[in-house]
C-alpha positions as CSV (number, residue, x, y, z in Angstrom):
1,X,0.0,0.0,0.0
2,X,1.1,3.2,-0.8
3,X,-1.1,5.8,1.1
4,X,-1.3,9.6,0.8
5,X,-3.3,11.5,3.4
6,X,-5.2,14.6,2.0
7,X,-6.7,16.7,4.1
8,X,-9.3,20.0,3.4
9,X,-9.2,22.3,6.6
10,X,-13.2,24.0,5.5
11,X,-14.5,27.0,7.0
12,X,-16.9,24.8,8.5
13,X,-15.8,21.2,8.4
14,X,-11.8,19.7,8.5
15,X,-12.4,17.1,5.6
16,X,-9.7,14.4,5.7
17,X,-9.1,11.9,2.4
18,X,-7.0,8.8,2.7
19,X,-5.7,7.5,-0.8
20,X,-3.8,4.1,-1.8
21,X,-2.0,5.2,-5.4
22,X,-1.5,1.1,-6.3
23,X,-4.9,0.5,-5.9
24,X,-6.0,3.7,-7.4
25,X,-9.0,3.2,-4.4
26,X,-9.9,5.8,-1.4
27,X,-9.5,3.7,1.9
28,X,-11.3,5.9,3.9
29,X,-13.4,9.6,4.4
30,X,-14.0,11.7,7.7
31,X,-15.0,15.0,8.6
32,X,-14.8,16.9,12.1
33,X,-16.0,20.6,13.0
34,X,-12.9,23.5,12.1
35,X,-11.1,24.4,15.2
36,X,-9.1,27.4,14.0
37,X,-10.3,29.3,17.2
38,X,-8.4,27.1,19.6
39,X,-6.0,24.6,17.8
40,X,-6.4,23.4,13.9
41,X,-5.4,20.3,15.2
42,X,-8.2,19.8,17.9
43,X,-10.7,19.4,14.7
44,X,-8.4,17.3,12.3
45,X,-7.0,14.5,14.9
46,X,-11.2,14.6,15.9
47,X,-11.9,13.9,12.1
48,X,-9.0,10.7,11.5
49,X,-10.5,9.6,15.1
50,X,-13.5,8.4,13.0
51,X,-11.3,6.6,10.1
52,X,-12.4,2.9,10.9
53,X,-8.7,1.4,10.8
54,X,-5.9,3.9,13.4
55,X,-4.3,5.7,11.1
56,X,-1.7,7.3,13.7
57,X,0.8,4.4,12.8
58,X,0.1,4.4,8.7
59,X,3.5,5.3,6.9
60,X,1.9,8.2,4.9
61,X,3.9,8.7,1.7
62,X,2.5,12.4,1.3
63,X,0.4,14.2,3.9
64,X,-1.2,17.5,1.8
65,X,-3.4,20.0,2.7
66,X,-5.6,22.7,1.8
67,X,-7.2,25.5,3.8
68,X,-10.3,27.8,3.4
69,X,-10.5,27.9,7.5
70,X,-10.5,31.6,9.3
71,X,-12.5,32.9,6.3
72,X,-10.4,31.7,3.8
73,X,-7.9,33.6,1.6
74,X,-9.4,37.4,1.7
75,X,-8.7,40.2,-1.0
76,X,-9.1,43.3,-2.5
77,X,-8.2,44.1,-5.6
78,X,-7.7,47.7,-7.1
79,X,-7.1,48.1,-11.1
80,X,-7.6,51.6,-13.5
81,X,-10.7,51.1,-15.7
82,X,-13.9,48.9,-13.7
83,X,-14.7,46.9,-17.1
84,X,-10.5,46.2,-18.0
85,X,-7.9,46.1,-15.3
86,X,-9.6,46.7,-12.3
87,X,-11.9,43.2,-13.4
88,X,-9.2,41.5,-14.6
89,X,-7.2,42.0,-11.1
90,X,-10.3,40.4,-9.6
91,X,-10.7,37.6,-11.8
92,X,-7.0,36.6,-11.2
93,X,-7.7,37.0,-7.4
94,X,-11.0,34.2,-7.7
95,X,-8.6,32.0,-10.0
96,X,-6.5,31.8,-7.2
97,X,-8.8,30.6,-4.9
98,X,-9.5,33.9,-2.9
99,X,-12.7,35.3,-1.8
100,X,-12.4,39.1,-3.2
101,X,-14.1,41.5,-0.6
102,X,-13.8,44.4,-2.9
103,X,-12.8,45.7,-6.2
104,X,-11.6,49.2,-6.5
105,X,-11.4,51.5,-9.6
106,X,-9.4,54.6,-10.7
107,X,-7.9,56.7,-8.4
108,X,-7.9,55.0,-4.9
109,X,-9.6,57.9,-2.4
110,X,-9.3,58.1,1.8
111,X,-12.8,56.9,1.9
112,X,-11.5,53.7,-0.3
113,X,-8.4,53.4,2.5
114,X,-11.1,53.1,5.2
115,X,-13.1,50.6,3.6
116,X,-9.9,48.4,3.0
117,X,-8.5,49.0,6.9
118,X,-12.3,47.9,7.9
119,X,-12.3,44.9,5.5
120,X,-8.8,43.1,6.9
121,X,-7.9,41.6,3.6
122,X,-5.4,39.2,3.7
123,X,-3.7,40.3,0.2
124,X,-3.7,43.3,-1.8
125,X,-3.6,43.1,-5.7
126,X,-2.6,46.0,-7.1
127,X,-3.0,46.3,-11.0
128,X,-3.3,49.3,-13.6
129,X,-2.7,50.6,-16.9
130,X,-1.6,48.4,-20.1
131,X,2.2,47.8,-20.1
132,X,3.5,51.2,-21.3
133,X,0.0,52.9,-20.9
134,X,-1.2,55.0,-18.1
135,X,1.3,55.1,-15.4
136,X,-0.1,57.9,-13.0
137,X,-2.6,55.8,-11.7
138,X,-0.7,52.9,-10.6
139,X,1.7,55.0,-8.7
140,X,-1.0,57.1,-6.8
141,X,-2.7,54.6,-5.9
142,X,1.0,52.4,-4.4
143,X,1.6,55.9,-2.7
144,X,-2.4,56.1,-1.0
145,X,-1.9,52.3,0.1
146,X,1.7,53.6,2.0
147,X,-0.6,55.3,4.2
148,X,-2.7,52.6,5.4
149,X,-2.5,51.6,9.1
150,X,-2.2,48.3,9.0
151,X,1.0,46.3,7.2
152,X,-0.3,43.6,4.6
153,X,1.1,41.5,2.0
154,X,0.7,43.5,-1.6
155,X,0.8,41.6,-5.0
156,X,1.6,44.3,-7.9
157,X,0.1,43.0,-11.2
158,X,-0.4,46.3,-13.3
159,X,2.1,48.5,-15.9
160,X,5.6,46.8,-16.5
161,X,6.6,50.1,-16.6
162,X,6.0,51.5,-13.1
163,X,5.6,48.3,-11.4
164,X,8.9,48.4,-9.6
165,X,8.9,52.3,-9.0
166,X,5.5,51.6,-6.9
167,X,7.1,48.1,-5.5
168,X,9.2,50.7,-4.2
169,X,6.6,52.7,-2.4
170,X,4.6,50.4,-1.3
171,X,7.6,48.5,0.6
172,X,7.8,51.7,3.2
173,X,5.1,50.2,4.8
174,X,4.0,47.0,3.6
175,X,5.7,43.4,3.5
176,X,5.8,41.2,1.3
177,X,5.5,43.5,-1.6
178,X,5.4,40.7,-4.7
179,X,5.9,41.6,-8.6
180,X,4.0,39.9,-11.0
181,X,3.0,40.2,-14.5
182,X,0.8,42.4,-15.6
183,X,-3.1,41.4,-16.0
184,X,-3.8,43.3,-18.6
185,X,-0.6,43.7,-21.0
186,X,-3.0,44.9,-23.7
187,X,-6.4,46.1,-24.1
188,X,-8.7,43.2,-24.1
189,X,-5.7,40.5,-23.4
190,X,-5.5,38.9,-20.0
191,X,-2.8,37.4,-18.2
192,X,-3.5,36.4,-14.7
193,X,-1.4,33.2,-14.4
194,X,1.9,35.2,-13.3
195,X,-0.2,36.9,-10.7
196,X,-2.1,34.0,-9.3
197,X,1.1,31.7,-9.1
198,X,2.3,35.3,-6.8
199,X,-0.9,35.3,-4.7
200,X,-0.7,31.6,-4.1
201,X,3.0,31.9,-2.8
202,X,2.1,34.4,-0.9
203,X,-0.7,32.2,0.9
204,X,1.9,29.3,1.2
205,X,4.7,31.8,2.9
206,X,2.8,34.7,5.0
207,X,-0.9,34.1,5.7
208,X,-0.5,30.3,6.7
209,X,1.1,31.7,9.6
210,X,-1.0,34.5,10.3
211,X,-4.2,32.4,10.3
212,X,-2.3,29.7,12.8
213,X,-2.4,27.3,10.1
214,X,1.2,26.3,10.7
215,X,0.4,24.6,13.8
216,X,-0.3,21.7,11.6
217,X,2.6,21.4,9.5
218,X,4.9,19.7,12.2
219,X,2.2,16.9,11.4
220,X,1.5,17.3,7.6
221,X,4.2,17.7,4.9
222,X,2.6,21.3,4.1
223,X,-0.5,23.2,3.1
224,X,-0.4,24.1,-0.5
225,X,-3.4,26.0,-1.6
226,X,-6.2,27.8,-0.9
227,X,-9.3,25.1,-1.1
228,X,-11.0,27.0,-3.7
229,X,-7.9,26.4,-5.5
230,X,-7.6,23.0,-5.3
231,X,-11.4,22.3,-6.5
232,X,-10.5,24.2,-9.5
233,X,-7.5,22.4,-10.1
234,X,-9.7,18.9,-10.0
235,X,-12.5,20.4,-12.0
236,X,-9.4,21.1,-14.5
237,X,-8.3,17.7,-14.3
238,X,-11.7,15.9,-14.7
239,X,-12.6,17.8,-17.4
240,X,-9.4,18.1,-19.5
241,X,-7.9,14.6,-18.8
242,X,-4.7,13.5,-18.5
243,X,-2.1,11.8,-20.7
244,X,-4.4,9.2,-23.1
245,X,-6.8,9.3,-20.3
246,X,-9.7,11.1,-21.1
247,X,-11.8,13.3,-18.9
248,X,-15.5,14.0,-18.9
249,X,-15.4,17.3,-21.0
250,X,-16.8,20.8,-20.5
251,X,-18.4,21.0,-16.8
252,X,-19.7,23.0,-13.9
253,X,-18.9,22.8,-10.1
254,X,-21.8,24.3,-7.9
255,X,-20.2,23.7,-4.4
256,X,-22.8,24.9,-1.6
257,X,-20.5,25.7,2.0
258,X,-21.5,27.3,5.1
259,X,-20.0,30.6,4.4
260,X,-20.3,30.5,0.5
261,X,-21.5,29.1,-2.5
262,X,-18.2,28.5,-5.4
263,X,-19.2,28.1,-9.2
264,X,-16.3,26.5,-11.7
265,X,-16.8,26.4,-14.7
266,X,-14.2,24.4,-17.6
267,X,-15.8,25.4,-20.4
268,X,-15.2,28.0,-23.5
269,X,-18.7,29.6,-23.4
270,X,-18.7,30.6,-26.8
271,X,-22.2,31.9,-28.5
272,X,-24.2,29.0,-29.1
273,X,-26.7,30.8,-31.8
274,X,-25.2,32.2,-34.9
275,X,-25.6,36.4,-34.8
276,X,-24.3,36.6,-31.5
277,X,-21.8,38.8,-30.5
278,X,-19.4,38.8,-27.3
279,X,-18.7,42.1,-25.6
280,X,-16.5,42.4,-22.8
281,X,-13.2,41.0,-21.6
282,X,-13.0,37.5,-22.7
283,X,-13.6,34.9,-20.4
284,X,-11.4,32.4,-18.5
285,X,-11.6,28.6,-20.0
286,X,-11.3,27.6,-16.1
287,X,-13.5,30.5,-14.2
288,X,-14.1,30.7,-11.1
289,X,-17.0,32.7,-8.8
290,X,-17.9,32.8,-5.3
291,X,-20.7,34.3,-3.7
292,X,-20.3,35.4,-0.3
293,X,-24.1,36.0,0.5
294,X,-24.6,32.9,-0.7
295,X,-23.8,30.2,2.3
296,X,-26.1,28.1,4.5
297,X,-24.6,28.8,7.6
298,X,-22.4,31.1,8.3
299,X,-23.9,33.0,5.7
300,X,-27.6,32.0,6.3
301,X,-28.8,35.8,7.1
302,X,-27.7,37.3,3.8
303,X,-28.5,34.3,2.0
304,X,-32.0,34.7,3.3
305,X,-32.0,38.9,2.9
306,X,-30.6,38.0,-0.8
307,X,-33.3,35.7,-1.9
308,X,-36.8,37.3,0.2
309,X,-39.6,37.1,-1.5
310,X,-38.4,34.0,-3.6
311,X,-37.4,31.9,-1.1
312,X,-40.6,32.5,0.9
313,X,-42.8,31.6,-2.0
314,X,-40.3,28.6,-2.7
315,X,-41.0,27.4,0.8
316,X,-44.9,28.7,1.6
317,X,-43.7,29.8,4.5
318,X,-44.4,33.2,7.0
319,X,-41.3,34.7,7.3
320,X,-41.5,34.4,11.2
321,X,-41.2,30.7,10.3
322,X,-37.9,30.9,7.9
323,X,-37.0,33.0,11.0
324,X,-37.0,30.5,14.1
325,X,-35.2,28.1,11.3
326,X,-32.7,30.8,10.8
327,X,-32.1,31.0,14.2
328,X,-31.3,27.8,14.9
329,X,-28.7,27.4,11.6
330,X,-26.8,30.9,13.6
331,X,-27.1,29.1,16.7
332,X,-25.1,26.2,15.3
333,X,-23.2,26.6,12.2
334,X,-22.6,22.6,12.1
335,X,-26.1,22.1,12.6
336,X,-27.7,18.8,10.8
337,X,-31.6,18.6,10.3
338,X,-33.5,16.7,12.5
339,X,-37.0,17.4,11.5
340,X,-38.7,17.2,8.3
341,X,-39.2,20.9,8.6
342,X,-35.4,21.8,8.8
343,X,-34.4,19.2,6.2
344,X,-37.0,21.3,4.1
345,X,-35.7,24.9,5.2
346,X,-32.4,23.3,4.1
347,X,-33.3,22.3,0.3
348,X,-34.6,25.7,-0.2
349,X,-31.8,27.1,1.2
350,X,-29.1,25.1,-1.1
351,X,-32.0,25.6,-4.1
352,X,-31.6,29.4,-3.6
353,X,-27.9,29.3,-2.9
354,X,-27.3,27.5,-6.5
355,X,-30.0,29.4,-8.8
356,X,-28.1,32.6,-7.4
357,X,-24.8,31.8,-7.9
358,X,-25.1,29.9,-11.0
359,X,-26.8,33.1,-12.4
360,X,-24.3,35.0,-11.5
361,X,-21.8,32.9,-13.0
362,X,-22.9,32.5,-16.4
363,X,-23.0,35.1,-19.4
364,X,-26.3,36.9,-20.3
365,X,-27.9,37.8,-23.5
366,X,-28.4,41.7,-23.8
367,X,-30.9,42.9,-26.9
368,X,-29.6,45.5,-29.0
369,X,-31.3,47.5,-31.4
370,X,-29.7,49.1,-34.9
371,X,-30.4,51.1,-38.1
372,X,-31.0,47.1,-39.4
373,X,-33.0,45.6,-36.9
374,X,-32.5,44.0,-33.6
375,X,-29.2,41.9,-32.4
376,X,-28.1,39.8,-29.3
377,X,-25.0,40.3,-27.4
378,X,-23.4,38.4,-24.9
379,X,-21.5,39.0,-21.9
380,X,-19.7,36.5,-20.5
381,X,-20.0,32.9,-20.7
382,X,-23.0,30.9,-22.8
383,X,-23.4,27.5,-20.8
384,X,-26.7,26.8,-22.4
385,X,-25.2,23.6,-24.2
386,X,-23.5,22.3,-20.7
387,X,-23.3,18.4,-20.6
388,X,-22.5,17.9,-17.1
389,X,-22.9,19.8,-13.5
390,X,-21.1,18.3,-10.5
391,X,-22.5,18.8,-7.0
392,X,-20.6,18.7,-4.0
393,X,-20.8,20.9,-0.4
394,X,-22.3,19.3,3.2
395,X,-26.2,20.4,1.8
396,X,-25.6,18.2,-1.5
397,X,-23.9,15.3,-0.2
398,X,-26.1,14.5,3.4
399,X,-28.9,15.4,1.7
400,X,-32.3,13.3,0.1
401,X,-33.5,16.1,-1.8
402,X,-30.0,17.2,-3.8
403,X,-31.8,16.9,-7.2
404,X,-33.9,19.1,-6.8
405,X,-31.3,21.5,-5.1
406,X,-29.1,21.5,-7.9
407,X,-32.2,22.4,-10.2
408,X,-31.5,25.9,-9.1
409,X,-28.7,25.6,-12.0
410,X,-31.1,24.8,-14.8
411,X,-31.5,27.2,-17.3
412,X,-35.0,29.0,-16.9
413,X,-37.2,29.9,-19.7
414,X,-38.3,32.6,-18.1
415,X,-35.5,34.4,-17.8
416,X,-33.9,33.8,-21.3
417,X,-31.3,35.7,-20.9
418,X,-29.5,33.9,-18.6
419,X,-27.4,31.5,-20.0
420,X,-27.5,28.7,-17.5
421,X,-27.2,24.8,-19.1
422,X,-30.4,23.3,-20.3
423,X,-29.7,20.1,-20.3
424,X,-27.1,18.6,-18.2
425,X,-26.7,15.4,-16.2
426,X,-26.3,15.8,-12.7
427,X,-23.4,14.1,-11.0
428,X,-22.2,14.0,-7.3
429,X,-19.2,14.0,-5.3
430,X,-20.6,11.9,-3.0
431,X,-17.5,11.1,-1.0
432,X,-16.6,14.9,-0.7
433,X,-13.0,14.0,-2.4
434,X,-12.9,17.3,-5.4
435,X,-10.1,19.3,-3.0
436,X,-8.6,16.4,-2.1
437,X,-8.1,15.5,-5.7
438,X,-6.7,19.0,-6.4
439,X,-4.0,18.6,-4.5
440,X,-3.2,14.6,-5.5
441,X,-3.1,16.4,-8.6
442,X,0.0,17.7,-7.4
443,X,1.8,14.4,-6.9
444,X,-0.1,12.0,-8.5
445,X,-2.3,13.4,-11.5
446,X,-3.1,10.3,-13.4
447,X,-4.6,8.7,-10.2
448,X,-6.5,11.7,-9.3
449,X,-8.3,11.9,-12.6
450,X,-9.5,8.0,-12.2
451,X,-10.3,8.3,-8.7
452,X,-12.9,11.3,-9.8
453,X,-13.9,9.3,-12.9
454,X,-14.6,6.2,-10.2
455,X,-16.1,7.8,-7.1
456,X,-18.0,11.1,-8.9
457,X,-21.4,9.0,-9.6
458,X,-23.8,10.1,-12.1
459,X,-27.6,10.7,-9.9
């Protein structure tokens, strides 16, 4: 036996994954409560506790981990123009598994400074002008973020030509302060690898430690991504194959947390009807979103503030009933239902939670009218012609009524201008294994991909 132990510390839930690589099987699952608050390790040595077989004398040939625990990996991103840089900052901050708590345009103001002190990011992405456009911007705003009170790691992503002038400045007060490439080297070009590969090195070197994740690496070999990373990696993976191993083709990920609801997407998006035309920035073959207002527990308020009215007609309920259920998912975050009425409470929840952020993922049809009649254009991605959506997240997996959660992602003819898929299969991740298989990917891609192919089951 060769086993690897993977292990997913959640916002909510420590996930652990234990993988033989000559049997290409999954020897065992478990999942304990997060205990960043007192000691990481409290929650994961609570979760391999439940592994049937003791796993304390197992010769682990890797021990890998990912982390999402202490609210994850927290941005703000700050480009020139909202529609160009400024969006493509945040779309390399999501593609590398953060959760972006802002987005900032143009000239950065005090009023923006406060907002960013209040926030507590973890990172700041800096971007701005095409390299060997505007420079002014870019260097205002590296002088405004000098002022700010607290010191935080800064990830400069913007004009090749001013990017090491405003390195400079930034470094008076802040540390690390990382160079990357520049997001936007042209108009409508992106280039968001450089500065993902510097926001996830960042993660590995600085906020580990300042989250206390590190009080688990004299146990594991290391923590190597944010989670939201490593799902996208899989989702990569399963859908692109490996080698002469094939992989399942274009797909979406709706995964449904406690604190937020994360949409991948491996797909090209292109127009599916002829006289269609794109408009926008073009769009990431592996995007990623994630709604913050979208999560059943942590989350639950503004999940239920976001959806009103729907949610109540969903459910037929008063709303001082969704309230004493509301109450009792704040009350206890790792709350499972025990009565017919909060299993219920809980599939409109997740049915919300995926019709939202699945809407918000996908491109929409916009009519235009001109001196020769009416045309369509699209922003963002068409995933009308989908073939397969993947569930995972603690609502989908523990729960009976996860097909008729996930229709939340179906396209809706009533709203025709949302390109959600029309007709996809539905598959799960019933043994909760997609981050785990992002970071096998890492040492073993070939036995990640047929692991997914084996244990992600068609419903």
């Amino acid at each position: 036996m060769q086993a690897v132990l993977l292990i997913d510390f959640g916002s909510t839930y420590t996930k652990v994954t234990i993988v033989d690589l000559i049997s290409e099987e999954i020897i065992g699952t478990a999942r304990a409560g997060t205990t960043i608050e007192t000691n990481i390790m409290d929650g994961l040595k609570a979760a391999l506790a439940q592994i049937p077989e003791p796993v304390e004398g197992w010769n682990f040939i890797r021990k890998l981990a990912c982390s999402s625990a202490a609210g994850g990996l927290k941005m703000i991103a700050s480009g020139l123009v909202k529609e160009l840089t400024a969006e493509a900052a945040r779309r390399a901050a999501l593609g590398a598994g953060a959760r972006v708590l802002e987005v900032f345009s143009y000239e950065l103001t005090t009023q923006d400074l406060d907002k960013i002190s209040a926030s507590q990011p973890d990172i700041l992405l800096l971007a701005g002008g095409t390299d060997g456009g505007n420079k002014e911007v870019l260097l205002k705003n590296a002088e405004m973020l000098s002022r700010l009170p607290t010191r935080l790691p800064v990830v400069i992503a913007g004009n090749k030509v001013v990017s090491a002038q405003a390195a400079d400045l930034l470094r008076k007060r802040h540390e690390p302060v990382v160079v990357a490439d520049n997001v936007m080297p042209e108009l409508g070009v992106l280039s968001v690898e450089s500065a993902r590969l510097a926001i996830r090195d960042v993660f590995l070197t600085h906020i580990i430690k300042a989250k206390g994740l590190d009080k688990a690496e004299a146990f594991i070999e290391k923590i190597m991504m944010p989670t939201p990373a490593a799902v996208l990696s899989a989702a990569e993976l399963l859908a692109q194959g490996y080698g002469s191993e094939r992989g399942m083709g274009e797909l979406m990920i709706v995964d449904v947390g406690g604190a937020t609801t994360d949409v991948h997407s491996i797909a090209k998006g292109d127009p599916s009807k002829p006289s269609v035309m794109l408009k926008g920035l073009p769009e990431p073959f592996a995007k990623r979103t994630v709604e913050g207002d979208l999560g059943m527990r942590f989350s639950s308020e503004a999940l239920v503030e976001t959806t009103g009215k729907r949610l109540l007609d969903y459910l037929g309920w008063t709303e001082d009933q969704v309230a004493c259920q509301l109450g009792l998912c704040k009350e206890d975050p790792w709350r499972i239902p025990k009565t017919e009425e909060e299993a219920k409470f809980d599939v409109a929840m997740g049915r919300m939670a995926v019709s939202l952020a699945v809407d918000r993922h996908v491109g929409t049809l916009e009519v235009v009218y001109t001196p020769f009649g009416a045309t369509y254009v699209q922003h963002g991605k068409d995933l009308t012609q989908l073939p397969v959506i993947i569930g995972t997240g603690g609502v989908l997996l523990y729960n009976p009524g996860a097909s008729e959660i996930l229709q939340g992602a179906i396209f809706n003819p009533n709203e025709p201008t949302i390109l959600k898929p029309q007709k996809p299969h539905f598959y799960m991740d019933k043994e909760y294994i997609l981050a785990a298989m992002g970071l096998l990917r890492e040492v073993a891609p070939l036995v990640a991909l047929r692991i997914m192919k084996k244990y992600v089951v068609k419903q």
